[in-house]
C-alpha positions as CSV (number, residue, x, y, z in Angstrom):
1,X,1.5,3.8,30.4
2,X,-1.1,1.4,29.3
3,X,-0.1,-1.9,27.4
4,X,-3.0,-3.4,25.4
5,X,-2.4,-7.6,24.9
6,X,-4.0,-9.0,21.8
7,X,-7.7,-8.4,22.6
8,X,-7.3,-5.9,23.7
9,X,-5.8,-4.4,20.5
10,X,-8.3,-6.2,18.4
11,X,-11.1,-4.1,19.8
12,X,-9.5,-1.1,19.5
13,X,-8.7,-2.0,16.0
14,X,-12.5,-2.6,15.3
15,X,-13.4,0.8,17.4
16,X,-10.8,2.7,14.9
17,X,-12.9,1.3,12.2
18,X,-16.5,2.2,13.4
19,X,-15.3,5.8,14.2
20,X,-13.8,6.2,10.7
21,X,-17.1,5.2,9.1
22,X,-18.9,7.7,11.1
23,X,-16.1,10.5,10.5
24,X,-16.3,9.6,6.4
25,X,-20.2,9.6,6.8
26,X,-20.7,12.2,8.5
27,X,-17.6,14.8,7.7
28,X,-18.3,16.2,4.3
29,X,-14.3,17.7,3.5
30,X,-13.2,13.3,4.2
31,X,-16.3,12.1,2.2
32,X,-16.1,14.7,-0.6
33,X,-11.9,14.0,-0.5
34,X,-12.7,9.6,-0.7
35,X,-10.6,9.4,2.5
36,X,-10.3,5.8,3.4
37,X,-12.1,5.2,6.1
38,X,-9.6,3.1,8.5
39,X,-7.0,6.3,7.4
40,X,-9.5,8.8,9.0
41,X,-10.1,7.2,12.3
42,X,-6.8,5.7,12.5
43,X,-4.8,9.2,11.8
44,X,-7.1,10.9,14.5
45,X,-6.2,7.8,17.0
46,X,-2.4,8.5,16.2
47,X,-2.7,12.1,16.9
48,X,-4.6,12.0,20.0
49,X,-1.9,9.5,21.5
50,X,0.4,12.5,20.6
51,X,-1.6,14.9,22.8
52,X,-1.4,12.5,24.8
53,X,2.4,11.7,25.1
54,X,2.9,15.2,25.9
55,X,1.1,14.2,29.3
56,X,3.7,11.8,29.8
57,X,0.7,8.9,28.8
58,X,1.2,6.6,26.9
59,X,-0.8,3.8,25.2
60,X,1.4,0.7,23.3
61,X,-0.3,-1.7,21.4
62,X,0.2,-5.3,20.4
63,X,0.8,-5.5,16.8
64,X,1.2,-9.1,16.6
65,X,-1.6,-9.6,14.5
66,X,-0.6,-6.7,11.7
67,X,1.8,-9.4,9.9
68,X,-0.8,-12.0,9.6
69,X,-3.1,-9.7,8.7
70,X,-1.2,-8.0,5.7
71,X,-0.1,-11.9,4.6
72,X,-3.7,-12.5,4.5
73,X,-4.6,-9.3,2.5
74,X,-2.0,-10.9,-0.4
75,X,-3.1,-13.8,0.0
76,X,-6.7,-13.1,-0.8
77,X,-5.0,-10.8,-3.7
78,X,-3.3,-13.6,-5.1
79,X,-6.4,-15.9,-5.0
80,X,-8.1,-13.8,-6.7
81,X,-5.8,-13.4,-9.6
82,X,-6.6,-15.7,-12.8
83,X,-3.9,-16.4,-15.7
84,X,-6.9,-15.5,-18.0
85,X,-7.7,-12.1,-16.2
86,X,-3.9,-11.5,-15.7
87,X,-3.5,-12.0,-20.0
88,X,-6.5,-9.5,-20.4
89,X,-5.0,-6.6,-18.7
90,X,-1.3,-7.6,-19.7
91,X,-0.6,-4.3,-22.7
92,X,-2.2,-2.3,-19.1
93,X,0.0,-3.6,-16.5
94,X,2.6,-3.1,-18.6
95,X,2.3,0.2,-19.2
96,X,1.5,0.8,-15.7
97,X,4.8,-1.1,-14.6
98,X,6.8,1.3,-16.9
99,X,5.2,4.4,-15.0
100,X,5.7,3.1,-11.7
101,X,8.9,2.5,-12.7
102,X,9.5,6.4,-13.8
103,X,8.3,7.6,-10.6
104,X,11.3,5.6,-8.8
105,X,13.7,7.4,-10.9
106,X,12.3,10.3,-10.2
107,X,11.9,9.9,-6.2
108,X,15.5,8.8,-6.0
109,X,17.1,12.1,-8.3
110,X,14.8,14.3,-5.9
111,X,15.9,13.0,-2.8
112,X,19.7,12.8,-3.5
113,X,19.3,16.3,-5.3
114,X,17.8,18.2,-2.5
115,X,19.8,16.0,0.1
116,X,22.8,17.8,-2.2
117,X,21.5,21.2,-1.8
118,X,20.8,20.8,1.9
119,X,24.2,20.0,2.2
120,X,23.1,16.0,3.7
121,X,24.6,12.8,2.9
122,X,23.4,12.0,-0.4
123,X,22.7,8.4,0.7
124,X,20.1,10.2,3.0
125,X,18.3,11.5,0.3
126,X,18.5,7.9,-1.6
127,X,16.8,6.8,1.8
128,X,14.4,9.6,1.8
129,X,13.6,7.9,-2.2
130,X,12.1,4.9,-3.3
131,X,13.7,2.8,-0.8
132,X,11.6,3.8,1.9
133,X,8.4,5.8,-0.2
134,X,7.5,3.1,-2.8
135,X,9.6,0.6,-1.0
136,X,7.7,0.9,2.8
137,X,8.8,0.2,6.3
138,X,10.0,-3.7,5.2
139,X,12.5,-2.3,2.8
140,X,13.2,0.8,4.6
141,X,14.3,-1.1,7.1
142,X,16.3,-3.9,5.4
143,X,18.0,-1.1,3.5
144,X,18.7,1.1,6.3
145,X,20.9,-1.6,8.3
146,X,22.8,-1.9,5.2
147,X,23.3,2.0,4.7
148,X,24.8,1.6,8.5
149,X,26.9,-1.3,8.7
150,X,28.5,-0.7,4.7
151,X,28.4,2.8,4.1
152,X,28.5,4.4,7.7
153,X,25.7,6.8,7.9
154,X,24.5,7.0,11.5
155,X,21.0,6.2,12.6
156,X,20.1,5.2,9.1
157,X,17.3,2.6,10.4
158,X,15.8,5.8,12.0
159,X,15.5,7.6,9.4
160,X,13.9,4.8,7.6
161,X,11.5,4.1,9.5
162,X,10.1,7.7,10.6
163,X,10.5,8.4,6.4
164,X,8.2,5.1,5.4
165,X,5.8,6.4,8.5
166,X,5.6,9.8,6.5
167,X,4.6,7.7,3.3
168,X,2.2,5.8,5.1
169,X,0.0,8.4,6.4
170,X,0.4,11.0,3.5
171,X,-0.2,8.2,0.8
172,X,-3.7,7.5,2.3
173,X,-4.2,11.0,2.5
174,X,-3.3,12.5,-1.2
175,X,-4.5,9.9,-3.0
176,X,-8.3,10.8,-2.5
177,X,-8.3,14.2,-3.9
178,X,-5.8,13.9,-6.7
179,X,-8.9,11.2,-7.7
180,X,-11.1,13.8,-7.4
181,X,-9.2,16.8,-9.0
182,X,-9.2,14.2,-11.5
183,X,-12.4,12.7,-12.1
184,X,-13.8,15.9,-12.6
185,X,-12.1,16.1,-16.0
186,X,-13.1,12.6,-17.2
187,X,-16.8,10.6,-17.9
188,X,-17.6,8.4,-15.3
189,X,-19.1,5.1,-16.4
190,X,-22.7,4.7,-16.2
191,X,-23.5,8.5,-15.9
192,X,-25.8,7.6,-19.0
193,X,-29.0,5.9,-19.2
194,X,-27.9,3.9,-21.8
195,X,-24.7,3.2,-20.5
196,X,-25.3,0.0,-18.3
197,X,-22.0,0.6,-15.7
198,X,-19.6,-3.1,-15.7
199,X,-20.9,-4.9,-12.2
200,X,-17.9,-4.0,-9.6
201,X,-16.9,-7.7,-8.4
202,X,-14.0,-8.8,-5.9
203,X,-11.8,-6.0,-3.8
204,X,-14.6,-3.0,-6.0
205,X,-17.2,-3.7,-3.4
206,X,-16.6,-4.7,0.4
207,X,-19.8,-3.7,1.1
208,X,-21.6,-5.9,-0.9
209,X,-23.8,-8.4,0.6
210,X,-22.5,-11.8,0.0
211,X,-24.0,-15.1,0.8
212,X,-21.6,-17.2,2.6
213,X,-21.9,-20.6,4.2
214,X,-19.4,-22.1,6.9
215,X,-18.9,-24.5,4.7
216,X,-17.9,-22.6,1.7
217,X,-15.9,-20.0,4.9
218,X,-13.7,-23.0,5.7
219,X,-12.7,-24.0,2.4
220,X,-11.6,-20.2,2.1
221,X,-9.8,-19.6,4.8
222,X,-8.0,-22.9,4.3
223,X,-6.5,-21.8,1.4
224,X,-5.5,-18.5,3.2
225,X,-3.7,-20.4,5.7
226,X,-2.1,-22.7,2.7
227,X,-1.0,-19.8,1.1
228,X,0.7,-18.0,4.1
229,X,2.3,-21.1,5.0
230,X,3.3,-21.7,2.0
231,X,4.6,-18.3,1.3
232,X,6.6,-18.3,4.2
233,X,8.6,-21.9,3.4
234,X,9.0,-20.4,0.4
235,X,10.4,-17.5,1.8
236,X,12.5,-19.2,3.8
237,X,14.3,-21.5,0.8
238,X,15.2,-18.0,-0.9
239,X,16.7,-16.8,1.7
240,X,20.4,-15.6,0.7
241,X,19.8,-16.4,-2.5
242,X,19.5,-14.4,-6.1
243,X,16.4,-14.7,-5.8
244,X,15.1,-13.5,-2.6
245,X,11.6,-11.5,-1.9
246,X,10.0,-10.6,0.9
247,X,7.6,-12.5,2.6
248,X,4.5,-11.1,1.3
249,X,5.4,-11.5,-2.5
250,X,6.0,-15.0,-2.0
251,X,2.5,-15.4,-0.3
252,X,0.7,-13.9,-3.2
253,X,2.8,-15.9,-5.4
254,X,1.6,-19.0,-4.0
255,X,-2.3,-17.6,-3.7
256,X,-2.0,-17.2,-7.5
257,X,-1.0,-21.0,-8.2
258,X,-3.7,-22.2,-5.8
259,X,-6.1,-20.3,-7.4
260,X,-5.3,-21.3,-10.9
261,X,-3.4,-24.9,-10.2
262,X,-6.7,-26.1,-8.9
263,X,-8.9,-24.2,-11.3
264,X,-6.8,-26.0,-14.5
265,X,-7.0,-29.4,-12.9
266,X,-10.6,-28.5,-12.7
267,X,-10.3,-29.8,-8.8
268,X,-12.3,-26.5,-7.4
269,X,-12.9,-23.4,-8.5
270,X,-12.5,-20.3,-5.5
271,X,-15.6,-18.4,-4.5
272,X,-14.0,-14.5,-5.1
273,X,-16.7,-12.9,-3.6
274,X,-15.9,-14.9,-0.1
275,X,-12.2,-14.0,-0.8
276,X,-12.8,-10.6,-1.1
277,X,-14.9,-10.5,2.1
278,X,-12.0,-12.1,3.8
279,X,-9.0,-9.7,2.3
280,X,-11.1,-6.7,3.1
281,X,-11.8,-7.5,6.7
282,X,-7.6,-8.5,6.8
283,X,-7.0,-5.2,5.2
284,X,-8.9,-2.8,7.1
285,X,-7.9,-4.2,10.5
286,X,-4.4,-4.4,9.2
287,X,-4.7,-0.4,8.7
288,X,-6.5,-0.2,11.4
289,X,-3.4,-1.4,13.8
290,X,-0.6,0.4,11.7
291,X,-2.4,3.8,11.7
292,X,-3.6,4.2,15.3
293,X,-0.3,2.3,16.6
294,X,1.9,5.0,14.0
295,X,4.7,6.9,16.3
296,X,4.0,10.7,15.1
297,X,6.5,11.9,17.8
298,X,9.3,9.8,15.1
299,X,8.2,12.6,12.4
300,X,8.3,15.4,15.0
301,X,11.6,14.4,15.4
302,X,12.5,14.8,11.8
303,X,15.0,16.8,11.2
304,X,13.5,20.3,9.2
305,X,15.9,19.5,5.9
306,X,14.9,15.9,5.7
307,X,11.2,17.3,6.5
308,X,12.0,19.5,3.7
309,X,12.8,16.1,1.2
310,X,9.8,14.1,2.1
311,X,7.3,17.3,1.6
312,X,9.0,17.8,-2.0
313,X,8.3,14.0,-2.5
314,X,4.2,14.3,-1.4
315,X,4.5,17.1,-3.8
316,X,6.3,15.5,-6.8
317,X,4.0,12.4,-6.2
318,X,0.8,14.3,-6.3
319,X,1.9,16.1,-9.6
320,X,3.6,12.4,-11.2
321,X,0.2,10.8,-10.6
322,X,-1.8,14.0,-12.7
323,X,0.8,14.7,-15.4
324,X,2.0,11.3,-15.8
325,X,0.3,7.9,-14.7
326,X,-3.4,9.8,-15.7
327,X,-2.4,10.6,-18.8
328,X,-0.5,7.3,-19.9
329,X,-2.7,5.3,-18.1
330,X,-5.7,6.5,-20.6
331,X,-6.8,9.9,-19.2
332,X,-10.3,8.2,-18.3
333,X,-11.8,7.1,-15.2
334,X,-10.1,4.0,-15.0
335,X,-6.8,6.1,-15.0
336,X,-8.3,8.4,-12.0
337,X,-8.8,5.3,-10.2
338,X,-5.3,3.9,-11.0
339,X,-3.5,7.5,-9.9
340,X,-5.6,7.1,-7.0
341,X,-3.5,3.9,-5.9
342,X,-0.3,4.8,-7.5
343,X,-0.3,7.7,-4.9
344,X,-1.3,4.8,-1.8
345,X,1.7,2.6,-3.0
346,X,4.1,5.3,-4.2
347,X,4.0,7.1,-0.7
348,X,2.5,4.2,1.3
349,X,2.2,0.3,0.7
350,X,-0.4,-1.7,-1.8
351,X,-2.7,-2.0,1.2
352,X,-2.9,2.1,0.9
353,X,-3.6,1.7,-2.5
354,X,-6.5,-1.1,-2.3
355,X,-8.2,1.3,0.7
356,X,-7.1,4.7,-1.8
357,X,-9.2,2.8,-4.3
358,X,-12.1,1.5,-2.3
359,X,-13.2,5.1,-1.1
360,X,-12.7,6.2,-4.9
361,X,-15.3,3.4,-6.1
362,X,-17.7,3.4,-3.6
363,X,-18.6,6.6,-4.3
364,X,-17.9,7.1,-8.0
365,X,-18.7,3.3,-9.3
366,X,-16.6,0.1,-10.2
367,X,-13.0,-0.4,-11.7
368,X,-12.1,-3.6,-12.6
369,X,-8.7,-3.1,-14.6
370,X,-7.4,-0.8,-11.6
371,X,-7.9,-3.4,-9.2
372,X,-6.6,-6.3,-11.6
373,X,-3.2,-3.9,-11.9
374,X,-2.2,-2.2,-9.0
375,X,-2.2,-5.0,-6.3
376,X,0.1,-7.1,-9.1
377,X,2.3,-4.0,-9.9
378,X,2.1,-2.9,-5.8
379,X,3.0,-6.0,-4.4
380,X,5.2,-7.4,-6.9
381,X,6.9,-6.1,-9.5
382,X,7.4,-2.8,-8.3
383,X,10.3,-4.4,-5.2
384,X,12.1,-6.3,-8.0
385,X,12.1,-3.3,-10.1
386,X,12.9,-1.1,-6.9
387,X,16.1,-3.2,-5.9
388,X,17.3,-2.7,-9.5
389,X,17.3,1.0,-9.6
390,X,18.4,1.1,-5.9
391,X,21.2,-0.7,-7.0
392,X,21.8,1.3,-10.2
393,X,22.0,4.5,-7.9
394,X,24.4,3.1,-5.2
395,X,26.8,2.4,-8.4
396,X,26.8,6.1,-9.2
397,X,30.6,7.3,-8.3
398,X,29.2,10.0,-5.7
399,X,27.4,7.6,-3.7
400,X,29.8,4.5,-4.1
401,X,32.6,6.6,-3.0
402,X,30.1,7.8,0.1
């Protein structure tokens, strides 16, 4: 077995990175399909540490810096949320919010209605749901101690986490071609000469070249750090209470009254094109570690019914994103784009969504109301939301009385 320390892990993490790009560069079926790129060379890392495995070899990695990382991605999101942007797309993320919260509905009546028919615990088909698809491995596991120490079902945590690991890698997978499936129905902006296509700012454009001094680096990454530590006080003082979140809601939260506390009090304004350099470096190395460091022998393991469930539920997403968020979300490109990330954080997490959206973008131009809404809806109203219908299900007599 090989143990990689912290460098270590941070140059594999980079080396995942550059062998994506040249797999989405260079394989047309990834390119074509707007597979992110940190989800192509981190999937084929994953799998070839299976091969490996069955070698008795083993390669562990230190994933201390994945939680920073993902509290920095927020952080940047929140920093680069304004109240006046926020009031522009409100009607949208409200519509939005309503079909996110559909889908929940519908992933927790599949998973307790085939759990039914495959004669499981219907808790195990709640757990197969939105608790640990739209919810990911932070609420999978939270909800998966209590589905043990309450309710009894054995090796629930398990089953959480090898379900939310399922999620992970199929939401960066699907969301690509149901984009594409979809775009081809739909008029992309700026296929016209006379139709001048919006500039793509923030999140739309990682590649961009961006003029940054250390000056202006410092001031950035200070509020980064503000807001994560911050967010977690924050965290902390809601712990046990009615109003507790996890840790990375609270962290945007915060990035979202920096940015618009010191904006009002006209103190300094934040340089968004620096913020979006520094959550796109956070979120691709974040993927980066939680792809190539992803336990497949934890889904090989899956039992065939419960493989069953989460199949159904790649499926049922795929065809909810088409039939349902496309269509209320507008039917244009704009809607592609947002189906695109409704599949990364409806299978996945937000960061799943962001990278879903990226490969969409680079390739088929800018969407600036997709990225306004899904990393608000993503990361967080969708867990409040979640919680409620999780809780609305576990009153249901069937499953109480489980």
């Amino acid at each position: 077995m090989i143990q990689l320390d912290f460098y270590g892990t941070l140059v594999a993490a980079s080396l995942v990175l550059l062998l994506g790009r040249g797999l989405v560069t260079r394989v047309g079926f990834l390119r074509n399909y707007n597979i992110p790129e940190p989800v192509a060379g981190g999937l084929l890392v994953a799998l070839a540490l299976l091969v490996m495995r069955t070698f008795d070899f083993e390669v562990r990695f230190d994933t201390s810096l994945q939680t920073p990382l993902m509290l920095a991605f927020f952080a940047t999101i929140g920093l680069s949320a304004d109240f006046a942007s926020l009031k522009k797309g409100g009607r949208v993320v409200g519509v939005f919010l309503l079909a996110v919260a559909g889908l929940l509905v519908v992933q927790n009546a599949m998973g307790i209605g085939l759990a039914k028919m495959l004669g499981l615990d219907p808790l195990m088909g709640l757990l197969t749901g939105s608790i640990t698809l739209s919810g990911g491995h932070g609420t999978g596991a939270a909800w998966g101690t209590v589905f043990s120490e309450k309710y009894g079902l054995a090796s629930a945590s398990e089953l959480a986490i090898a379900s939310a690991t399922f999620g992970l890698v199929l939401g960066g997978l699907i969301g690509g071609p149901v984009a594409r499936l979809l775009i081809k129905r739909v008029q992309v902006p700026g296929c016209h000469p006379q139709e001048a296509p919006p500039l793509p700012k923030g999140f739309e454009q990682p590649n961009k070249e961006r003029s940054i001094t250390p000056f202006s680096f410092i001031e950035t990454l200070a509020l980064i750090a503000v807001s994560l530590l911050a967010g977690n006080l924050l965290n902390g003082w809601l712990q046990g209470t009615a109003l507790e979140l996890p840790t990375f809601v609270c962290v945007l939260f915060v990035g979202v009254v920096l940015r618009n506390g010191l904006s009002a009090l006209g103190l300094y304004q934040v340089f968004e094109r620096e913020v979006s350099v520094l959550g796109n470096v956070s979120l691709s190395l974040f993927l980066a570690i939680a792809l190539m460091s992803l336990k497949l022998w934890d889904l090989a393991a899956l039992a065939l019914p419960i493989f069953i469930i989460l199949a159904a539920q790649t499926l049922v997403m795929a065809l909810y994103s088409i039939f349902v968020t496309f269509r209320v979300m507008g039917g244009n490109y704009d809607a592609a784009v947002l189906a695109a990330g409704h599949c990364g954080f409806g299978l996945g997490a937000t960061p799943t969504a962001i990278a879903n959206m990226q490969a969409v973008t680079q390739r088929y131009g800018p969407s600036q109301i997709a990225f306004l809404v899904v990393p608000m809806v993503g990361a967080f109203f969708i867990d409040i939301i979640n919680v409620i219908v999780i809780k609305l299900y576990l009153a249901l007599p069937f499953l109480a009385a489980g």
